[in-house]
N, C-alpha and C positions, 0 to 999 in steps of 0.2 A: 171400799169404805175409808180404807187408811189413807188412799187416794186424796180422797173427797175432803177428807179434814183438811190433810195437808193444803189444800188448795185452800179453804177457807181462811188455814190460818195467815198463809201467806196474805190473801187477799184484805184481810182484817190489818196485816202489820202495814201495806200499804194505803191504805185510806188512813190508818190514824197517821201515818208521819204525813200524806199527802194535807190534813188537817192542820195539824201541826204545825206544817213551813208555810201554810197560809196564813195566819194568824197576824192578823195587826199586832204591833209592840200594842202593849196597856197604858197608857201614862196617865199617871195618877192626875186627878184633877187638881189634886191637894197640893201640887208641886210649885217651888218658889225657883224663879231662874231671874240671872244674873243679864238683862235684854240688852238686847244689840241691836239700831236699827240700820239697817242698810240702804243707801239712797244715792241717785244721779243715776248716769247714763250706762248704755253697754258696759264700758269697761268693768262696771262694779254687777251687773248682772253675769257678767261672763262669758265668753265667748270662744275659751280654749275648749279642743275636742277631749269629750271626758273618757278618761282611763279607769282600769279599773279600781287604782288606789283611790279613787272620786267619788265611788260608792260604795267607802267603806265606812261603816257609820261610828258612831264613840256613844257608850254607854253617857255620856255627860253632854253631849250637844245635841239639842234641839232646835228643828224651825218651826216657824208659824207656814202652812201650805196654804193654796190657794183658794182652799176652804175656807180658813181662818182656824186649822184644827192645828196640835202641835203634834208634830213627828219627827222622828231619828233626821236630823241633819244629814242629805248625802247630795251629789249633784245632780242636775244643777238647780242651787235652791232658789234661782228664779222661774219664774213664766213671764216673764215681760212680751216675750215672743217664740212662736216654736222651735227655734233654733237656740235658742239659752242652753248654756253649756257653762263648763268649769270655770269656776269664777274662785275668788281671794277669801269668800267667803270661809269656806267647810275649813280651812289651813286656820285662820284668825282662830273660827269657834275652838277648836282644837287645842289649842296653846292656849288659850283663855282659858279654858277648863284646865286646863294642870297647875295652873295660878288660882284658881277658884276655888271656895269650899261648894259650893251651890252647882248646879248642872247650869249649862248655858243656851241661852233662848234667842235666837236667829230670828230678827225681822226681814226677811228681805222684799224690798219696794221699789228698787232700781228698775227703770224703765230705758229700754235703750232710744238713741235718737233725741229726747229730749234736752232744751237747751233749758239753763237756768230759767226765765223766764217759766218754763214748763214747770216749776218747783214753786208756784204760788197760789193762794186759795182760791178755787176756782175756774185754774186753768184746764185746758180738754186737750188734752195729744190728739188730733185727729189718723194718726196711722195708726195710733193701738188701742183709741177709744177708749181711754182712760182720763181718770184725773188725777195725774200722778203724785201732786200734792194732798191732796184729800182725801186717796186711797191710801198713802202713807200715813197719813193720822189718824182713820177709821182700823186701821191694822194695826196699829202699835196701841189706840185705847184697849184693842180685843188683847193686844200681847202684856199690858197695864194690869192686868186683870191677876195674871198670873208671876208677877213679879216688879225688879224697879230697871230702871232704862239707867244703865250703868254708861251707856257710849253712844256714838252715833259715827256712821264711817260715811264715807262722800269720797265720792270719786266721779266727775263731770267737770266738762270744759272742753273735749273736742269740740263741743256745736256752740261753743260761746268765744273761739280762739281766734278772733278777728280783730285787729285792733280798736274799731267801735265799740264791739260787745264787749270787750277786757275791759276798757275804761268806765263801764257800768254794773261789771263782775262784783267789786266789792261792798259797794251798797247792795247788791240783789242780794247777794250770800246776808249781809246782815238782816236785812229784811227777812229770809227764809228764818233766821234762827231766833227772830223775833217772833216769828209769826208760830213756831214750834215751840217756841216756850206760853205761847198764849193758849193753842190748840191742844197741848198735853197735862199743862197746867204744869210745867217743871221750870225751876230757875235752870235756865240752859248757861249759865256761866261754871255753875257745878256739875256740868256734865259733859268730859272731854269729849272733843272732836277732830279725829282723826281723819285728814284729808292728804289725798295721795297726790303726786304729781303728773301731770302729761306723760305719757311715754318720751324717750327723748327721739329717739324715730319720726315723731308724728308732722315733726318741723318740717322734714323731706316732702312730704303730704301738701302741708296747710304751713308756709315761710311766717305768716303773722303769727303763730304760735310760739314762736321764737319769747313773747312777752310774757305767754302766759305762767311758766313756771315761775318766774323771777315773779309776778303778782301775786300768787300763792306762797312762795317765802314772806313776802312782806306782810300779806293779813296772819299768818302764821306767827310771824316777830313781834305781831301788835295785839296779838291776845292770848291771854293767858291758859284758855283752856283748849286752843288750837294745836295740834301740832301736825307737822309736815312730813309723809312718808316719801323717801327721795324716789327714783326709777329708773335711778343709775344701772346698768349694766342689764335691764331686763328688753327684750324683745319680741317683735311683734309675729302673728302667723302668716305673716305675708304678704296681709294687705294696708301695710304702714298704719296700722288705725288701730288695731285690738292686740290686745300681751295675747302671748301664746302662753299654754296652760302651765309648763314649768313653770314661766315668768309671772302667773298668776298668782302659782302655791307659794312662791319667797313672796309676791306682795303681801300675803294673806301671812305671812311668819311678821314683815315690818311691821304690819298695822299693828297685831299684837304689840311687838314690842312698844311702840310709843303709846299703845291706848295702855299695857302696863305701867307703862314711866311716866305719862300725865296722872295716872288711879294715882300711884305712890308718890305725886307729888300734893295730891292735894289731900 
């Protein structure tokens, strides 16, 4: 008999904690976050192999998942494609929350492959059957809901690094942020935008690339609430084209920094 309990009671302590560590976090519906939306191609989806520091989550960052439900921040917070991996992301939300009083809410909408052109209303990626500009605005009205759209990060231009497409780069890009202050209903002049550089690697790849970071300094020079995160000294995983995940998490510390120091300048 003493047997028998024993065994029940074991069995009882392991269904509840087997309960227990299943359990979705709660997130209050009530919750106001501080939104971040994330946007352009692979690089900013991410595509370093994720380690275990990748999904460790912070009581204070949040993402919007591919439901449109908000969950603990961990990698990789894209689906763009089944291979999405560690990206700049989870490092940014991270150091944002230690500057924030509010928890922090991860839009991610980066689509890999897609060239600027792909970031307009209406457009269709036919590889990932998406509409990556209009997917990006139906997810950030759902992520509007529960807070204000404090930033916006960008990081694309390998599939526009040609010297025809650069010479058309700058009106797209203002047209995108035109077309996102019309669709969200925000003055996008008050809403820093933090945009990162080509890898410096990538030139080896793709020689007309060679343009495109100097074009990014320049629309960066010419607006006031742009600023430029460098990519000096980071590296690729081997196929001249994607940051490898180290190289990802110091992206994901720069961006912070400058999306701090455009907040506290304005």
């Amino acid at each position: 008999m003493k047997n028998y309990k024993l065994a029940l009671l074991l069995i009882s302590v392991f269904f509840y904690y087997q309960l227990a560590f299943s359990q979705e976090v709660i997130i209050d519906p009530n919750e106001r976050y501080d939104l971040y939306l994330l946007i352009g191609q692979s690089n900013m989806a991410g595509r370093g192999n994720i380690e275990a520091q990748d999904t460790v989550t912070d009581p204070k960052v949040f993402m919007l998942n591919k439901a449109e439900i908000w969950v603990p921040a961990k990698s990789p917070l894209h689906f763009d494609k089944p291979f999405a991996g560690t990206g700049l992301g989870l490092t940014f939300g991270k150091i944002m929350a230690e500057n924030s009083k509010r928890k922090i809410g991860l839009i991610p909408c980066a689509v890999g492959g897609t060239s600027i052109s792909m970031w307009m209303p209406g457009a269709y990626d036919k590889i990932t059957q998406t509409h990556p500009y209009d997917d990006a605005v139906k997810r950030t009205k759902v992520a509007l809901k529960s807070g204000e759209l404090k930033g916006i990060l960008w990081h694309q231009g390998e599939a526009d690094a040609t010297n025809e497409k650069t010479r058309l780069y700058e009106a797209r890009f203002d047209s995108l942020l035109m077309n996102l202050q019309k669709d969200l209903s925000v003055d996008i002049r008050s809403v820093p935008v933090v945009v990162g550089e080509l890898g410096r690697f990538y030139v080896k790849k793709a020689p007309e690339a060679v343009n495109f970071n100097p074009l990014l300094y320049h629309m960066s020079a010419n607006r006031k609430n742009i600023r430029l995160v460098s990519s000096e000294g980071l590296t690729h995983k081997g196929d001249t084209v994607h940051f490898d995940a180290i190289s990802l998490r110091e992206f994901g510390k720069r961006y912070a920094e400058k999306m701090i120091e455009t907040e506290n300048r304005n």
